[in-house]
Structure formats: C-alpha cells, structure tokens
N, C-alpha and C positions, 0 to 999 in steps of 0.2 A: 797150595792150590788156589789160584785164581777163582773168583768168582763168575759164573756167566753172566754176561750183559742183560738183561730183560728185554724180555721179547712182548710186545701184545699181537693179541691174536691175530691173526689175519697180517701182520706186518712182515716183510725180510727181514731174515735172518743178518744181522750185524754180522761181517767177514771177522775171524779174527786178527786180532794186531790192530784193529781201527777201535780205537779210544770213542765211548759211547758220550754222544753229548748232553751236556745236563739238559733236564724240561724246562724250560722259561718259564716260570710262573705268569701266570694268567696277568695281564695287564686289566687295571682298574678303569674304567669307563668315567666320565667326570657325569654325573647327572644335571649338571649347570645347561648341558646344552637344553637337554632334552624340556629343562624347569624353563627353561626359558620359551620355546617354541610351545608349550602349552600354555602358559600366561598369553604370551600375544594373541595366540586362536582366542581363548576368553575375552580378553580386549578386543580386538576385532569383531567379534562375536554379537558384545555388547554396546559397540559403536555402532554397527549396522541395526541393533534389535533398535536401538534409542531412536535413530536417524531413519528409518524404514518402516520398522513393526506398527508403530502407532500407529492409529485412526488418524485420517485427516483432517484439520481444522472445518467444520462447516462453513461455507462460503458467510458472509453475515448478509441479512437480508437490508438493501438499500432501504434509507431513511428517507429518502424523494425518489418514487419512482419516476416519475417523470416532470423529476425540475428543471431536466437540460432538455425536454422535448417541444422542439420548435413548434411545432400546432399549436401548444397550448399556447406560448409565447405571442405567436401570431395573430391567437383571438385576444389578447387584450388591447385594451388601449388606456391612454392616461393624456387626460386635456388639463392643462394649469392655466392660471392667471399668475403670473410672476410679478414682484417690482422691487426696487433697490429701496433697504430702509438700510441705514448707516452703513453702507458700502460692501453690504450683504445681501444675496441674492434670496429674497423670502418668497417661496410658494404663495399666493395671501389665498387662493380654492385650487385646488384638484381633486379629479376624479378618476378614479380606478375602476373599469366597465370589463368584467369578466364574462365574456362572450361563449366561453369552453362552458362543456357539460360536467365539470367537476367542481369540485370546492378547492379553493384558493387558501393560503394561510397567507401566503405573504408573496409580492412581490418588489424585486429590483428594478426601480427605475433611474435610468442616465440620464443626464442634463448635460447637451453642451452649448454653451454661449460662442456665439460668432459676432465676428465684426462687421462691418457694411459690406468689404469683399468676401466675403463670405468665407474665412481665416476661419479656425476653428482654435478660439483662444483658449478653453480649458471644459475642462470633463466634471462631471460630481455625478455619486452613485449618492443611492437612498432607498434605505429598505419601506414599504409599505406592507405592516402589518393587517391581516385580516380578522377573521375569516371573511372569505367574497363567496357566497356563493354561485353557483352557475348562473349566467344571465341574470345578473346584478350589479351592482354597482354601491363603494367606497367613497366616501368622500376624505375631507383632508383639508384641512389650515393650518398657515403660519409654521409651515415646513422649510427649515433654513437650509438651504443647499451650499452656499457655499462666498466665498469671495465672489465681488462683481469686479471683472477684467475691464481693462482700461480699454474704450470704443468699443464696448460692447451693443450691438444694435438687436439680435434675436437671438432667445433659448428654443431648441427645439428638445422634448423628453420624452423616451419609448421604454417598454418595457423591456428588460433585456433578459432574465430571470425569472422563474412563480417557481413555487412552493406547494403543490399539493398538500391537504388533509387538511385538519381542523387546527 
C-alpha cells in the first residue's frame, strides 16, 4: 500500500499518479546586505550630525572697527619737513593732527616722491604709532621713508589708514 501524498489544510487535493514534489528548503538570506545598509545610515547619520548639528562658530568681534572708515581718514592730516641725508628720504618734523572725535592708535601714512613733470617715481608707507587723541596732535622725527629717486623734486604724504583705540 502506497502511502498518501500530504495534504495541508486548505491546499488541493494532489490527483493521483502525479509524484508529489519535495519542499525546497528555505533559502538563507545573507545578512551582509542588510549590515551593510545600516553601517552607511550610521555613517551618514554621523556626517550630517558632525557637518550640521553643531553650533555655529560666533562671528569674532572686529579688531578695528573703524580702520577702513574714510571719515575718520579724512579728518586727519600729516604736514612733514623732508630732506635727503645719504640718499635716503628722512622726515627731519611731522605731524599727525587728529581731527575725529576718537582716539587714534596708529596711523598709515603714504609718501610719494615725484619728479619736475610730475611722474610719480616711487611710494613708501609708514606706520605712526599713537595714541592721538581727538583733536590733537603727534608729533615725529627722523622717520626714514625710504630711498631718494633719481630727479626727485616733491614728496607729497596723506594718511591713508588709522587705527582706533588705545
């Protein structure tokens, strides 16, 4: 006597003469994908919190507020006496007249020597340290600017720079 085929519930009835086919054993899943698509969400996760989450840097509070503000630029001014000692251009008096209602620490002033046609043969900056205060005035000797250019006939020097605070 033959054995009957297995039946589960609810399934048709297998006709006989049709040879029942074996169950495939369950196919194994590889967990490599799954480990892998959880790592990257963490990575990602942690590149956005790194790159995103944090606070952002406080702006830092400028060191001169207003060293590039032409007003104050404007109100000074700087009168020299120049003259050539061993073929260098020496300040022998200037003075630094702060006209602004702030205190000065320092100001940049330009020199440029010109020739008779009025060629502009060479440049020199110079820092003048302070403090000046408002409506006051620096003085200054034997400040060396620079080489004296060949047919040089006038320097003229402005301030081109100041320094707020103390």
């Amino acid at each position: 006597m033959a054995a009957a085929p297995m039946q589960y519930a609810g399934a048709a009835p297998i006709p006989a003469g049709i040879p029942a086919a074996p169950l495939a054993a369950p196919q194994k899943r590889s967990g490599a994908m799954g480990t892998l698509l959880v790592l990257a969400a963490i990575v990602g996760g942690g590149y956005y919190y790194y790159n995103h989450g944090k606070a952002p840097a406080p702006t830092p509070e400028p060191t001169q507020p207003a060293s590039n503000d032409k007003a104050l630029v404007q109100q000074q001014s700087f009168n020299a006496q120049w003259q050539e000692e061993n073929g260098m251009l020496v300040l022998t008096s200037a003075k630094w007249t702060n006209s602004a209602n702030v205190t000065l620490s320092a100001a940049t002033v330009q020199c440029e020597q010109y020739n008779a046609d009025g060629t502009d043969l060479s440049q020199y900056r110079v820092t003048l340290n302070g403090p000046t205060d408002p409506n006051s005035a620096s003085t200054y000797s034997n400040i060396q600017i620079g080489a004296v250019a060949g047919g040089m006939s006038k320097v003229n020097c402005d301030v081109v720079h100041v320094k707020t605070g103390q």
